[in-house]
N, C-alpha and C positions, 0 to 999 in steps of 0.2 A: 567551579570547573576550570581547568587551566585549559590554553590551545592549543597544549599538546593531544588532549583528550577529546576536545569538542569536534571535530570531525568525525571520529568513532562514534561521539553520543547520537550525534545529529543521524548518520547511518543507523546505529540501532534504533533509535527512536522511529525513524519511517518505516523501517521493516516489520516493527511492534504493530505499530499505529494500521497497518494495510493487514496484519494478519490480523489483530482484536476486530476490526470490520469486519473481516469476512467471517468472523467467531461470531461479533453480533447478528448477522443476517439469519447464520445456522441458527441461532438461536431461536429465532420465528415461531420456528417448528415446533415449539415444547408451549406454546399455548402463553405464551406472558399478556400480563394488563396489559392496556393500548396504547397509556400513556408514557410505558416505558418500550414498547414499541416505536413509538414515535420519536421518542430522546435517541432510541438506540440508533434509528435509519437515520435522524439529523446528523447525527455524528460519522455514519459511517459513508453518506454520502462524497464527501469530496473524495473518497478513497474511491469509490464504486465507477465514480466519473472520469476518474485518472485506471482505471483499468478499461472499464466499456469503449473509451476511445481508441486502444487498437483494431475493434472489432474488425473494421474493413479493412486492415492489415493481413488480419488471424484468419478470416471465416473463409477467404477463396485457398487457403494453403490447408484448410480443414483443420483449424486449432483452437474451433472455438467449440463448444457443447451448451446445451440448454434447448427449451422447445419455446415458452415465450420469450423468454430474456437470453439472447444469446453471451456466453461471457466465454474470455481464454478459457482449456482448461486448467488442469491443476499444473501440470509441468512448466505450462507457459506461464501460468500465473507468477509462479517462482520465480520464474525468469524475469520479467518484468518487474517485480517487487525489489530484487536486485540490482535492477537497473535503475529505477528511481532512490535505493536503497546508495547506489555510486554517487549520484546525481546530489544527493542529500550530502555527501561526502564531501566530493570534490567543490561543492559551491561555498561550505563550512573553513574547506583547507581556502579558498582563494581569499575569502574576509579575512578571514583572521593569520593568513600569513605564513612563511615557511613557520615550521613548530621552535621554539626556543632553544638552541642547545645548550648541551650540559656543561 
């Protein structure tokens, strides 16, 4: 992968990585073994922990939903996955430097 592209990858890759979690959680629902229950929430925890922590941000502006687990909802969620989706970005371009030119 060259350095012109790796800030793009690194961006897609987190916005993949935070949406296949919230895929795995939906998944629940459909009855799977335990064991692969268990792989699926190990995996998607660091994502679940990097969205649950706006809660006290989101929930007095009324932007979160859920009755036990309160989470952003889905508009916000976007938003936020974007944000870390920059973050992923911007930290990519600062290692590896202006991009090479032509």
């Amino acid at each position: 992968m060259s350095r012109r592209h790796a800030p793009a990858m690194a961006a897609i890759a987190t916005a993949a990585y935070f949406v296949l979690s919230i895929g795995a959680l939906r998944a629940f629902a459909f009855d799977l073994p335990a064991e692969l229950e268990q792989v699926l929430s190990m995996l998607a925890a660091p994502a679940m922990v990097l969205l649950l922590v706006w809660n006290p941000i989101l929930h007095p502006l009324g932007l979160t939903s859920g009755e036990w687990v309160m989470a952003p909802n889905g508009a916000v969620t976007l938003l936020i996955i974007a944000l870390y989706s920059a973050l992923a970005y911007g930290l990519v371009r600062l290692l590896c430097g202006p991009p090479p030119s032509r």
